[in-house]
N, C-alpha and C positions, 0 to 999 in steps of 0.2 A: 246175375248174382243168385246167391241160392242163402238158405238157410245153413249154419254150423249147425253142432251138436252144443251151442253155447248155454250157458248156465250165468244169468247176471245177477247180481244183487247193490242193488243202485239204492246213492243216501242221498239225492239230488230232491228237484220237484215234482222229479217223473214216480221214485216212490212216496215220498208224500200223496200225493195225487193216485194212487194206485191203494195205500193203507186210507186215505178217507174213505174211495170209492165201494171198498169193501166193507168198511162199518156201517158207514151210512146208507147202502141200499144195497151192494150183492149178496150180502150173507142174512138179511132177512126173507127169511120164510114163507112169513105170508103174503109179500107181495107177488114170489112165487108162484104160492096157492091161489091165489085168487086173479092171474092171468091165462092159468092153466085152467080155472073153471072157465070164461073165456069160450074154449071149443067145448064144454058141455053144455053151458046154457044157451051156446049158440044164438043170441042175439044181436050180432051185428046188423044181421039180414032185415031185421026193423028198421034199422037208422039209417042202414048203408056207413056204418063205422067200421074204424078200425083197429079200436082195443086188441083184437086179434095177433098185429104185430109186435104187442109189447113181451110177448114172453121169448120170440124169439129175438129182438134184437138186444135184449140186456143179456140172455145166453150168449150170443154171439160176444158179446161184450166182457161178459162174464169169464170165458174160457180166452180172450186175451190177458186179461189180466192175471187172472191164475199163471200162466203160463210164463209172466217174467215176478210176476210172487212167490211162489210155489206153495200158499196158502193153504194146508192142508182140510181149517175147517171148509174157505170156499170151495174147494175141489168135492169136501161129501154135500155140499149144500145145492153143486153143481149138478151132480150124479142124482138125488133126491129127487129132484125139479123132472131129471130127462124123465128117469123111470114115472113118476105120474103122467109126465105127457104120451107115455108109451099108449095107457090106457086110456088117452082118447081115442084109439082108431074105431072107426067102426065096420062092420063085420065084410064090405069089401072095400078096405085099406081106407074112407073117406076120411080127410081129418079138415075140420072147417071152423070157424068159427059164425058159419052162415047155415040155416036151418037149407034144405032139400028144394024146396020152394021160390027159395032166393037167391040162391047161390049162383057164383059166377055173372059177379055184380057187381058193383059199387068196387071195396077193396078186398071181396075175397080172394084174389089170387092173391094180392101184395102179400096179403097177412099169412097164406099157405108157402108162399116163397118164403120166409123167415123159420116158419118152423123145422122147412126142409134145411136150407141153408146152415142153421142156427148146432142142427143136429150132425151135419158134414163137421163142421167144425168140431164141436162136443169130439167125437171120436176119434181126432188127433190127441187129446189124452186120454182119450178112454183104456181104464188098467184092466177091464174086466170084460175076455172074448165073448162069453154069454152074450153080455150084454150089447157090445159092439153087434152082435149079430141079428139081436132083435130090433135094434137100431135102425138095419141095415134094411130088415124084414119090414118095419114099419113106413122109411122113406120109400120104398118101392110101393107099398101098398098107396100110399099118398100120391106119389105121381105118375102110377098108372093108372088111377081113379081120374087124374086130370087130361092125362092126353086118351084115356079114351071121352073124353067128352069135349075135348078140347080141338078145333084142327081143321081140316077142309073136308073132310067126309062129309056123309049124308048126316042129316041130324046132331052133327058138330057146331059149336060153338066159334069162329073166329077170335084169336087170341086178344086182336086189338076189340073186342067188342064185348069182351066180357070185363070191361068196366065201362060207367058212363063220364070218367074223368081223363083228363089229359092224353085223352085220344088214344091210350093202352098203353101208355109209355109203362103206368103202374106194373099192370100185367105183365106185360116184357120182360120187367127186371126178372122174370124166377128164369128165366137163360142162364144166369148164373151157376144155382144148385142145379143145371138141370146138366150143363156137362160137369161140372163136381162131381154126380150121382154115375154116369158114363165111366168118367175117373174108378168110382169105387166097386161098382160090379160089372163093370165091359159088357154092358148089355145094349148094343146098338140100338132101340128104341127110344133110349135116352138123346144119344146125340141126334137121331132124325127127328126128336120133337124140336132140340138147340137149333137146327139148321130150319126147319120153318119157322121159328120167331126172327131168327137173323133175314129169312128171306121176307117177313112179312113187314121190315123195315120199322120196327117198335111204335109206330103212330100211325094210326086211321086216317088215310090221306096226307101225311109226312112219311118219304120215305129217308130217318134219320141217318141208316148206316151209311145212303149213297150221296147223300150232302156232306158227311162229315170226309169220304172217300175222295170226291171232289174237292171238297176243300176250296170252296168260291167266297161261301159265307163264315160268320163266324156263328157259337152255338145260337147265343140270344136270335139269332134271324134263322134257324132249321125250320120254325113254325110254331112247334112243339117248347115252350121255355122251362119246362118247371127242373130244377137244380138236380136237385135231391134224386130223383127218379132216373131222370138222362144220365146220370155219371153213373148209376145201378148199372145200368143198361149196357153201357160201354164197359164195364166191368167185367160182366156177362161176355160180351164180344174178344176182349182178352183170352178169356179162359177159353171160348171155342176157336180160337186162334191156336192155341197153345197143342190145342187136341189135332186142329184140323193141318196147321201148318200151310193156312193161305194168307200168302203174305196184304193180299186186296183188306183181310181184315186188320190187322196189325195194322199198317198203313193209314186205316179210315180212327183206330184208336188213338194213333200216336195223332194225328192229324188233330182230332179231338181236343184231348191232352195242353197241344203247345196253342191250339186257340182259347183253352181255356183261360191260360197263362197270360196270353197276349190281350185279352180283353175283361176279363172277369173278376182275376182277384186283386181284392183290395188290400191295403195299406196292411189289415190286423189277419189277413191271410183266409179268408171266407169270399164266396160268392153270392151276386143278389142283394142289390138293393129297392130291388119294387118287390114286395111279399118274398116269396121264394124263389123266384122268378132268375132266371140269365135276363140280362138286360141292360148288358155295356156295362157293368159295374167298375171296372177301371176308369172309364170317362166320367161315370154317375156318383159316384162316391159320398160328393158333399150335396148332394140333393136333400132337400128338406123331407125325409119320413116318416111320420111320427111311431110307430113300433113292430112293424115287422120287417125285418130286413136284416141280416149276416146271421142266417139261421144256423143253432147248431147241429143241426141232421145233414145238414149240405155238410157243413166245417168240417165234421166226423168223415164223410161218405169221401170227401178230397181227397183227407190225410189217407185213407183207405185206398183208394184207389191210387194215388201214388206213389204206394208200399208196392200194389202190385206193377208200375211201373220202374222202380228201380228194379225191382226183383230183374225185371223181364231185361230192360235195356242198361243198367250199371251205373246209368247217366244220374252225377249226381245232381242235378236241376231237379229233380222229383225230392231228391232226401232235404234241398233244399223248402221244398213249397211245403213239407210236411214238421220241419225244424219254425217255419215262419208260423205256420197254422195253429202248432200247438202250444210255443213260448205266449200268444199274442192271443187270439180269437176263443181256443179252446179251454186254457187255464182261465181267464178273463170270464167265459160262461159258469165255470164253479158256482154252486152254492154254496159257498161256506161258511156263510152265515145263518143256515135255515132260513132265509126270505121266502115272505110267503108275494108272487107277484097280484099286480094288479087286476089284474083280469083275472084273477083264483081268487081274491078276494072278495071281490063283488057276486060271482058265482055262488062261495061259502053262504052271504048274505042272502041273496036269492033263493037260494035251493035249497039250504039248508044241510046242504053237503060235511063229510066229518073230512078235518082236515088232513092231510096229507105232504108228508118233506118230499121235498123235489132235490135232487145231485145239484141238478140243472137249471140256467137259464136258459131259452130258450131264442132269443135275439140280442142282437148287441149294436149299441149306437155307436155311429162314427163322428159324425160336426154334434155341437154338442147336445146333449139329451142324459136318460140315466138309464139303468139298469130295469129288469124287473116288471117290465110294460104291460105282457102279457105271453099266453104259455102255449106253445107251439102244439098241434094236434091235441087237443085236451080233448079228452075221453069220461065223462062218468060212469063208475063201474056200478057193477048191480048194490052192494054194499055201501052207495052212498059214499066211498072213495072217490077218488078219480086218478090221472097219471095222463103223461104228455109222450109225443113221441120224441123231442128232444133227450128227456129226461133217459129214456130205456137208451139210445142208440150213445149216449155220451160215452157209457165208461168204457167203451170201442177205443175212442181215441188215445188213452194212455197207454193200452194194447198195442196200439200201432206204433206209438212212437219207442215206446220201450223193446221192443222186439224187431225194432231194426235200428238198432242203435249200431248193434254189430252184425254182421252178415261174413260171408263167406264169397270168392270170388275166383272161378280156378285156380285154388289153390293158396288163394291170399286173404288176409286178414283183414277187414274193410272195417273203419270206424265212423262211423256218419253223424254219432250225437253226441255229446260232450258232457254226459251227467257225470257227478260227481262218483264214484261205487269201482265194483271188480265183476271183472267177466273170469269165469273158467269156459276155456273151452277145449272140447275134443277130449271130452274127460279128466283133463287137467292138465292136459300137456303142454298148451300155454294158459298162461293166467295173466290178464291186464287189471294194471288198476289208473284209475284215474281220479286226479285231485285237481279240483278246479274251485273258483266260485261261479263258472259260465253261470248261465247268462250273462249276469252280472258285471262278472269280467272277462277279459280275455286271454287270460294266462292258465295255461295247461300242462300241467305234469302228467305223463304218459311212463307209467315201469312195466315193463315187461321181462314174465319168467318163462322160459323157452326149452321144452325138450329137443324144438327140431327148430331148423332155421325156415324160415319163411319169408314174405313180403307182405309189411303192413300198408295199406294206402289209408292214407287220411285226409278228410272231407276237408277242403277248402271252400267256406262259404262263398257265396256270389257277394254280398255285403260286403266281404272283407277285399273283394277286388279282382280276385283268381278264382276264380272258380274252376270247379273240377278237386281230382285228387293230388295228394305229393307220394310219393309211394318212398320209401324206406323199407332196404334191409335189416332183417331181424336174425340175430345169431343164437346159437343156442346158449344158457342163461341168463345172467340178471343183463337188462337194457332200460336204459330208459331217453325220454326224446320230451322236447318241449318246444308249446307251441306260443306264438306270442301274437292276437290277431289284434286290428288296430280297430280302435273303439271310437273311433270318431264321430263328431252328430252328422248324421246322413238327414240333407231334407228332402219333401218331394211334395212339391205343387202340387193342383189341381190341373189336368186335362183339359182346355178349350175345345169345344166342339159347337154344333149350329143344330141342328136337325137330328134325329135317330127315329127308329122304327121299334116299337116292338111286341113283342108276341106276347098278348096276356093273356088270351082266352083260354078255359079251361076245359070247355066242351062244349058240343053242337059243332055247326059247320064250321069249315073254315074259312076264315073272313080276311078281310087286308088289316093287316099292323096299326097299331095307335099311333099316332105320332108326336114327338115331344121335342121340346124345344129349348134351348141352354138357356139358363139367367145368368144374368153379371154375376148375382154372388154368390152363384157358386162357386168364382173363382178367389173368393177374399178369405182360403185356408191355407193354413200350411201344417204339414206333419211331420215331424221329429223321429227318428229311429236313433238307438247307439248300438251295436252288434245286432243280434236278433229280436230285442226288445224296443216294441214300439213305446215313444212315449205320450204319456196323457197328464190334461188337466183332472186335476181331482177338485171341486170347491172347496172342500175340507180343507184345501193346503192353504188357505187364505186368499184364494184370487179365482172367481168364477170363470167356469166353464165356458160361460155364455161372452165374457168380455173381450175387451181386443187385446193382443198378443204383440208382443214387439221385442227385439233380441240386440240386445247391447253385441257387437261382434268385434274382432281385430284382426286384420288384413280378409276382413271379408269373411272369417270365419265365427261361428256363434259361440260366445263366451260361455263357461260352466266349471260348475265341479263337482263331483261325485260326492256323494253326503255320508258319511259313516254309520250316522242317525236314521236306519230307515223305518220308524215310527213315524207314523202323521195322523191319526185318530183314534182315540177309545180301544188303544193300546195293540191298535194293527198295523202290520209291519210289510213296509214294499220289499220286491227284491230288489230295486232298484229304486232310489232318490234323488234327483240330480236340481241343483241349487243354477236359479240364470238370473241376469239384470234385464229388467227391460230400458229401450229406452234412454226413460227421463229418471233410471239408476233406481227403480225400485225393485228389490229381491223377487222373486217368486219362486215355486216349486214346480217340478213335474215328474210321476213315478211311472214306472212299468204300466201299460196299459192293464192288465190282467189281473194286477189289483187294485186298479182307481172302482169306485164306485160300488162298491161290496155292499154297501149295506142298503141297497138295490134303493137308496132314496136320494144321492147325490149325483147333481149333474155332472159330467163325466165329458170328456171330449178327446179323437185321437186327431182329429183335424181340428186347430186351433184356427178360431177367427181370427183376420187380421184388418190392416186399416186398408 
């Protein structure tokens, strides 16, 4: 699959979700400024932090959304931002956020890979060649500064060793921008630094590409567990795939990928539930955690990497896991109520910190728990601010989803997400529109205006039974096609298992697996889906999160009805409300997971206790 020349303008949740993200944090300025000072005050190198990655990953962020808004003030706000980070470089190309002394430590590579990265991207709409070219002149100067310091020579740095966490996995991930950077000036130096991080197997004493190549274990047992970081990595590995055209890595990616699939994501479509950890989370799911676990930097980093998986293989199982990820785990992390979390608040108190709006939560509870816990990578800035890395890598996600909603496919028209809005594509020569209530429901008007005949394929979710696509001929003129998926309640137990192993250590040697062991109740949940919307207990709808669950059914099927009414507190509105009996015939409520729990103080559940 490849990219059209498509133009959308979507009246769904995807642009809701795209018009918040731009008011409430991309088109302000000073948070801009003051991540960009960042690499001038250079004080990571004290803490060993990594304030350093927030300016590039809300850039990254920044410049998907622009891209299906077409947001004219974000686009100067975007341009603004690059041009001040131009004028961190220093006078041979170094750009850090870690002083000369320190550097090549803690997370200064992470936070260098973002701004490289952050800025590849940037220049896909970049209108202005000057600029593009100093751009171009500054990523060079940055990651020649690193691979001469970086690498097997004399007086070189080992890449897994220039951090003291998770074995280099950190480090690893700038593979990525680094054939990106190969991509944009064809300058072999590039791809010979890509091909020693590939060969130096992304962990210190893990070698991750040749376990995931083999394909024995699944990710949580490589050695190496942390989320977030491993799927950078293999990200990375794609794209020198792409370059190199060795099938060994393709292979070890895809390999990756369907293990992730097979053991890690849960119910609301994220990975990890010990911290941020891989670690069986299919089987672990209803384990009791009290607040870190289904992070949104993993959630983000999935939908993201299985953009670059459709692209690559067509298959739609990826447009799936990124349709599941972002109706359920992603909208559900929103802040939309300005909540200030619990661990920011005690901090405020303590430190005496000025307060700060977050987009973003940063975890999200499955069996029951609420919102709001505490705030993933929290950073204090010099100014007595602070900011999460949830927070910057979020507004990625509605990037992703919106900008492969439609795609292109030798020559045919591929629809993979069912927001409500119109696409022009090819400059106008076809135009679709779509009218739906999806999520919601599952009835789809599809019209199509057509200069040329083509073939449209249309995503059939895995939920609705078929998976894969339907493909239809399209003539030239007006057409139009309707789609009718069945919305039935899908349930899904919990997993029994006895024993597991897993890899929590984050540095020093490597040592043998913890080991853990199943309780009875974690098998006393059950979880609800109807289309791609998971459902949840909200307290607020009159029947606790925390209580037991029971479903009036007939011929074995669970009784319901869809509510018209989807109000349920202090005048906030589900996109989904669905009315059940339990039981001994008492009503109860349950909405869309992604807005149970918003006012980050109600208990919240997507697996329902049962008896």
């Amino acid at each position: 699959m490849n990219y059209l020349n498509v133009k959308p303008s979507l009246k769904g949740l995807c642009a809701d979700c795209g018009d918040f993200l731009i008011e409430n944090q991309l088109k302000k300025r000073d948070l801009w400024s003051k991540f960009v000072d960042q690499y001038r005050l250079q004080l990571n190198g004290v803490t060993g932090g990594y304030s350093g990655e927030y300016w590039g990953k809300m850039l990254r962020g920044g410049v998907l959304v622009y891209k299906f808004t077409q947001n004219e003030e974000l686009f100067e706000v975007l341009t603004e931002t690059v041009r001040d980070m131009l004028t961190t470089a220093e006078r041979d190309g170094r750009v850090s956020t870690y002083s000369r002394d320190t550097e090549f430590h803690g997370w200064d590579m992470w936070c260098r890979k973002y701004v490289i990265l952050s800025l590849e991207y940037y220049l896909d709409i970049c209108r202005d060649e000057k600029l593009s070219r100093e751009i171009i002149s500054f990523l060079r100067g940055a990651a020649d500064y690193i691979i001469d310091h970086i690498g097997l020579g004399e007086g070189q740095i080992h890449i897994n060793r220039t951090t003291n966490v998770w074995f280099g996995l950190n480090s690893s991930s700038i593979l990525e921008p680094m054939v990106r950077l190969y991509n944009i000036t064809g300058k072999k130096r590039y791809l010979d630094f890509a091909e020693y991080i590939v060969k130096s197997g992304f962990a210190e004493g893990y070698n991750i590409v040749e376990r995931a190549y083999e394909n024995l274990v699944l990710p949580y047992q490589y050695g190496v567990a942390k989320a977030y970081e491993m799927m950078s990595c293999f990200e990375g590995l794609l794209e020198f795939y792409l370059v190199t055209g060795i099938e060994k890595y393709k292979t070890a990616v895809l390999n990756f990928a369907h293990a992730v699939i097979d053991s890690e994501v849960t119910v609301i479509g994220s990975c990890g539930c010990t911290h941020e950890l891989f670690d069986h989370a299919k089987n672990r799911q209803t384990q009791y955690y009290f607040d870190i676990m289904q992070e949104t930097c993993v959630t983000v980093t999935w939908m993201k990497f299985c953009s670059r998986l459709l692209l690559l293989t067509g298959d739609s199982i990826f447009a799936d896991q990124i349709e599941h990820s972002f109706y359920n785990a992603y909208l559900g992390a929103l802040n939309t109520q300005d909540k200030d979390c619990d661990s920011v608040i005690e901090h405020i108190k303590e430190k005496g910190l000025v307060r700060t709006s977050f987009a973003f939560d940063s975890y999200s509870p499955l069996i029951p728990g609420k919102r709001g816990r505490r705030s993933g990578g929290f950073q204090v800035l010099h100014d007595k601010t602070y900011f999460g890395c949830c927070v910057c890598i979020g507004s990625a996600g509605a990037g992703i989803f919106a900008n492969h909603a439609v795609l292109g496919d030798d020559g045919k028209v591929v629809i993979n997400f069912y927001e409500k809005g119109s696409y022009e594509i090819d400059g106008g020569k076809i135009k679709i529109d779509i009218d739906t209530l999806y999520p919601a429901d599952g009835n789809i008007k599809i019209k199509v205006c057509s200069e040329v005949d083509f073939e449209l394929k249309l995503r059939i979710p895995k939920w609705a039974g078929d998976e894969g696509y339907s493909t239809v001929s399209v003539k030239k003129g007006e057409n139009e096609f309707e789609l009718s998926f069945d919305m039935s309640i899908r349930e899904t137990l919990p997993i029994t298992w006895d024993i597991d192993a897993l890899y929590t250590k984050c540095s020093g040697t490597v040592k043998p697996p913890i080991l853990v062991k199943h309780k009875e109740e974690e098998d006393r949940y059950i979880s609800l889906a109807r289309g791609p919307l998971v459902l949840a207990a909200d307290s607020r709808l009159g029947k606790d999160a925390f209580s037991e669950f029971s479903f009036k059914r007939e011929n074995g099927a669970i009784e319901y009805r869809v509510c018209e009414d989807k109000a349920f507190a202090d005048g906030e509105k589900a996109v989904l409300k669905c009315e059940f009996t339990a039981e001994d015939g008492t009503p109860f409520f349950l909405i869309n997971y992604s807005s149970a729990g918003k006012d980050w103080k109600t208990p919240i559940a997507a697996w329902l206790p049962t008896k």
